[in-house]
N, C-alpha and C positions, 0 to 999 in steps of 0.2 A: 496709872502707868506702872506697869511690872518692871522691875528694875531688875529683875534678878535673872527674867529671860533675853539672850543673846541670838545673833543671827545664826546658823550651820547651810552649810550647802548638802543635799543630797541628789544621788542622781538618777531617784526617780520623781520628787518634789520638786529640785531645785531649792533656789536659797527660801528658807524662813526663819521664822524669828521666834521662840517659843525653847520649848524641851524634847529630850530626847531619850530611847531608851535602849538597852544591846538583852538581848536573849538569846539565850544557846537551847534550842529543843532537839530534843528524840530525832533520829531518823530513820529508824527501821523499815526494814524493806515493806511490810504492809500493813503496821501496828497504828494505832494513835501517836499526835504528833502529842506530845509531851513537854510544856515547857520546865528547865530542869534549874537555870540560873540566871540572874538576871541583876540590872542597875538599871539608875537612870540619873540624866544629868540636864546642864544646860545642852541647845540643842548646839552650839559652839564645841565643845565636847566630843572627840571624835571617838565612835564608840572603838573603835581599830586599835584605840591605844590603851582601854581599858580592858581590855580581854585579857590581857596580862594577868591580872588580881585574879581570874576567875582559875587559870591554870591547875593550882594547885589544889583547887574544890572541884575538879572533874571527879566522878566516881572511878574504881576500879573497873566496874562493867564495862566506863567508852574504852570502845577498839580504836573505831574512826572518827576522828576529827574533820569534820567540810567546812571551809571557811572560802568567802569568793577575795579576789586577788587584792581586795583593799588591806587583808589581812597576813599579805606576803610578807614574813618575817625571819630571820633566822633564827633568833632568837625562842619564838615560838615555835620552829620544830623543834627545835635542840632540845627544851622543856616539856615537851609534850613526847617525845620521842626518846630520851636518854635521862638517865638518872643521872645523880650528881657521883657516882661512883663511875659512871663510863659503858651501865650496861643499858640493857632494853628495857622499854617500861612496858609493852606490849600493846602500846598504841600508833596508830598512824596518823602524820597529816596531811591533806590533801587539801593544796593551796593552791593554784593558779598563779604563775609569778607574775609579778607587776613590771612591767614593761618602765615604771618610771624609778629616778634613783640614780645609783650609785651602781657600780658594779656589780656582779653577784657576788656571794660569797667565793671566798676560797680563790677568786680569779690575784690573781700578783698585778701591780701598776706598773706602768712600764719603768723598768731600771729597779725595783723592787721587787726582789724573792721573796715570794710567799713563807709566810709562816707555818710553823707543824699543824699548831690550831688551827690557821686559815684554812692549810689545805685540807685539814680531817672536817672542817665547813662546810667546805665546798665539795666533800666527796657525799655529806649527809643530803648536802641539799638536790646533788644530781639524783643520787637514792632514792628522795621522795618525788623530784621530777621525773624519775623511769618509770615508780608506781602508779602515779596520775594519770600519764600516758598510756598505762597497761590498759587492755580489754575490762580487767576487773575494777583498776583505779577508775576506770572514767562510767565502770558502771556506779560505785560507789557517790559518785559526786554527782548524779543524775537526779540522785534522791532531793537535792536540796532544793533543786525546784518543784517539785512536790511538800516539802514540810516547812521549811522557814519561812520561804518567800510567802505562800499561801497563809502559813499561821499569823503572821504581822497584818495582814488585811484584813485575817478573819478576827483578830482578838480586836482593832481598833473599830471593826464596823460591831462587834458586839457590847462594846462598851463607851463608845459612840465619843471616840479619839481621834476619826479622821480629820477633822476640819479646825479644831480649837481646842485649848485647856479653858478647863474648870476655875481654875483657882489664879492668885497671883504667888512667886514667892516659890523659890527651889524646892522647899522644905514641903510645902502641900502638895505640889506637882509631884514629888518626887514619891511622894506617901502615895497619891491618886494611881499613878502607873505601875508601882510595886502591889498593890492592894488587889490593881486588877488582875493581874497576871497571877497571883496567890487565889483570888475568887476563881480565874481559870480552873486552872489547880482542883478545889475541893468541886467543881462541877464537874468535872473530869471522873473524878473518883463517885460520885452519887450517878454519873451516869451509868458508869462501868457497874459500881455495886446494882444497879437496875436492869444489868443485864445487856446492854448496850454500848459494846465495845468499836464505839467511833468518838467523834470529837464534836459530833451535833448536841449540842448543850443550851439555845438557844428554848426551846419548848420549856426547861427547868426557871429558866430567868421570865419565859414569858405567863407561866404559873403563879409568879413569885406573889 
């Protein structure tokens, strides 16, 4: 018995019992999906609240950030979007608000005046709500069902993750799914150096 893996709900699984892992890839308009950062944990772990850690190891190049509404945060525009000085960073986020919770930002409770920070909150967050809803925001977020979603199917059916872990024990699992996503990685790069600028890398493993 694995003692160390816990149950998680997801909602295209539903609940199991096992690990889990969060990746941030590429999504350029017609490039290779690229995966760029990545964890992995028990599958109890929700990856929504680990993405935080990943914040500050974004490179300069991301512009846009797409994340779906599990990732609805203020906190993560704020950081993603404004330095700790007050100015721009030259990134966007484009999040989907989550229907459940608390408030939005910035809104005052009844008999309580918002605050300055609240409301400079709540002006950022309508901000990235107008860009979303823009012709370009909602082309920008079209992308993600082309690159993430797709990429998670296609790295687990290539390394043969859909159904079970390998090992027992945080510490293997958690080497097993970082390792893979790094083999990605350097298949990715031998494909590209071969001339072949897609993310078919299946024929290199099947050589092997």
């Amino acid at each position: 018995m694995d003692t160390d893996s816990t149950w998680g709900y997801s909602e295209y699984h539903g609940w199991v019992q096992g690990y889990s892992y969060e990746v941030l890839v590429t999504a350029t308009a017609d490039g290779t999906v690229w995966p760029l950062l990545a964890s992995a944990d028990t599958a109890s772990v929700s990856e929504h609240t680990t993405f935080g850690e990943k914040i500050g190891q974004l490179h300069n190049s991301v512009v846009y950030v797409l994340a779906d509404s599990g990732y609805d945060n203020n906190d993560y525009g704020e950081r993603i979007e404004w330095n700790e000085q007050g100015h721009r960073t030259g990134k966007r986020y484009l999040c989907p608000e989550n229907p459940r919770g608390t408030k939005k930002g910035g809104e005052k409770r009844k008999g309580q005046p918002a605050s300055a920070a609240s409301r400079l909150q709540g002006k950022r967050r309508r901000q990235r709500r107008e860009f979303l809803q823009s012709r370009r925001g909602q082309k920008l977020y079209a992308r993600r069902g082309q690159t993430v979603e797709p990429f998670n199917d296609w790295l687990k059916s290539l390394f043969e993750l859909e159904h079970r872990v390998w090992h027992r024990g945080l510490d293997n699992n958690r080497t097993q799914l970082l390792a893979a996503i790094f083999a990605y990685q350097l298949l990715l790069r031998y494909n590209h150096r071969r001339g072949n600028h897609n993310g078919q890398v299946r024929w290199i493993l099947d050589a092997l």
